[in-house]
N, C-alpha and C positions, 0 to 999 in steps of 0.2 A: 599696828599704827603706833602703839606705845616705845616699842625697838626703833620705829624710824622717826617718831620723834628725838630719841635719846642719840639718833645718829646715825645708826645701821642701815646705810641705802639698800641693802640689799634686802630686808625688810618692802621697800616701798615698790619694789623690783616683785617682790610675793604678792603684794596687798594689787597692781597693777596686772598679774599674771589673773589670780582669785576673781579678779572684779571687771574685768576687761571689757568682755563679753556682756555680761548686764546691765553695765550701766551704757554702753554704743546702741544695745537692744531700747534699752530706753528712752534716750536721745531721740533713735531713729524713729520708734511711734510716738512720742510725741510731737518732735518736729516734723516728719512725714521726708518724703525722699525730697532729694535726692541723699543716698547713704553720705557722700563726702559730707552733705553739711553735722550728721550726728557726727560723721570722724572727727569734724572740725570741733563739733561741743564736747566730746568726749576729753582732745587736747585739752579744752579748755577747762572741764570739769576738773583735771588730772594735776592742771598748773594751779586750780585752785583750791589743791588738797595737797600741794608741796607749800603755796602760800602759807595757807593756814592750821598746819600739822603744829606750831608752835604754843595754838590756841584751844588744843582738841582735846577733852577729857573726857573719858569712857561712861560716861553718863547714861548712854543708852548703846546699845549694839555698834560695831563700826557702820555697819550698812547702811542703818539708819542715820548716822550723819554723812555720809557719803551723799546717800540718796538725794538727801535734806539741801545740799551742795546741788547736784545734779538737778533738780527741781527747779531749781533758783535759777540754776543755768540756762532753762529748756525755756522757762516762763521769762526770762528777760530776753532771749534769742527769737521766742515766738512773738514778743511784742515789737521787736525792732523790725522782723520780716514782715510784718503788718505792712513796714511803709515801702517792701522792698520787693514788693509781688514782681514774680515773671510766669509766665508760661510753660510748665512742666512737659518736659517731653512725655509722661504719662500721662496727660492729661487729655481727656475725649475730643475728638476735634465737633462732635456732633451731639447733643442731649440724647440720641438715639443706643436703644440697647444694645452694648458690642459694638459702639461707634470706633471708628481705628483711630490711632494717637498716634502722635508723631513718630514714635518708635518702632510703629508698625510698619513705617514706610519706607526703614531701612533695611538691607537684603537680608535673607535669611541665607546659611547653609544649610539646614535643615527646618523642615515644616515642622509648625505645631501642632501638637495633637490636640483632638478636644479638649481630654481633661486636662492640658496644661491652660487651654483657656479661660475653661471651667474654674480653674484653680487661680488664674488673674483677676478674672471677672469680680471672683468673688471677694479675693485680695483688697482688690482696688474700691470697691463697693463697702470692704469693714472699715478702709482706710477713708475713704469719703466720709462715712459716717462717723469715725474719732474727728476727723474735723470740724464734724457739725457739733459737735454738743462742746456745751462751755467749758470751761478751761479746768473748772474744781471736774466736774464729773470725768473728764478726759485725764486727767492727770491720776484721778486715783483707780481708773477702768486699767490704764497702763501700769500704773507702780503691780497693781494686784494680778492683774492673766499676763503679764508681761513677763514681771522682774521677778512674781511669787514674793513678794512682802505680803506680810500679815495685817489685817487691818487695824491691828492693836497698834503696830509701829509706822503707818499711815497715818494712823490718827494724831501720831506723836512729829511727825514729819513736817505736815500740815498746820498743826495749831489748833485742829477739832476736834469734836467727841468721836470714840469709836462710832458712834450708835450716826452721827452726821457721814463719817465713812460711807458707812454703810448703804445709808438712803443716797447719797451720791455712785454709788454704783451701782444700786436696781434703778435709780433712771435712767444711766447710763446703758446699759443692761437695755432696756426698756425702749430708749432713744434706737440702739443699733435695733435691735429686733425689728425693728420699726420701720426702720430706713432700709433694712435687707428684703425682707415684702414690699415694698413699695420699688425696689430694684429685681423683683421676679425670683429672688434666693429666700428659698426655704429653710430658715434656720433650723437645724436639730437638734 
């Protein structure tokens, strides 16, 4: 970040390569699908780290002010879809278990097997449940089984104690386990 501040794009072309991946990872569980809209936070995360490169000083890890950006990103994008709800084509057309969703009622070339069901079913039931819980415990259940930050630099991210981290991701923790039995999946 240091080199592409001092001007070496090709610097930001590395730092864009390295980080690509984790922070769209990100995005996408936090905002939840559809994928276009993290690609779209991703753009936006990426523009706000050529903005503000002018401003960056290596205080704490790159990652972590990256992150720190990306966060901000997810949490103002997640408050503005609040007023902008639609209907997921993932979304169960029936409260019923294994209800079909719009996407199932497009052709297939090939059948699904159980366990790729299996493996939606339970997809869509973790993802239901990061939706359910609040924003602090969602954010740092993601930054940590997601993106692999450490909860020292969570803590530093955020603005809280490692030790509040912490407690925000065993009820988070606590919350899915929760939500996955009450959806018939037996967590292991």
């Amino acid at each position: 970040m240091l080199q592409y501040k001092a001007g070496a794009l090709a610097a930001f072309e590395e730092l864009v390569k390295r980080h690509r991946r984790s922070v769209f990872h990100f995005a996408l569980r936090f905002l939840g699908p559809p994928p276009a809209q993290a690609e779209d936070a991703l753009q936006e995360i990426l523009l706000r780290v050529v903005r503000n490169a002018g401003s960056y000083e290596p205080k704490a890890k790159f990652t972590t002010w990256l992150f720190t950006i990306a966060r901000h990103h997810c949490i103002d994008a997640s408050r503005k879809a609040k007023f902008r709800r639609t209907d997921s084509l993932d979304a169960p057309l029936s409260d019923d278990d294994g209800a079909q969703t719009r996407m199932d009622r497009v052709a297939s070339e090939t059948p699904a097997t159980d366990e790729a069901a299996d493996a939606r079913r339970i997809r869509l039931a973790v993802q239901d449940a990061l939706n359910k819980l609040p924003v602090e415990q969602r954010e740092v259940f993601i930054l940590r089984e997601y993106s692999g930050i450490p909860f020292k630099e969570i803590a530093e991210m955020t603005g809280v104690s490692e030790n509040t981290v912490k407690s925000r991701m065993r009820y988070a923790l606590e919350a899915i386990r929760t939500h996955l039995l009450s959806a018939g999946i037996s967590p292991h």
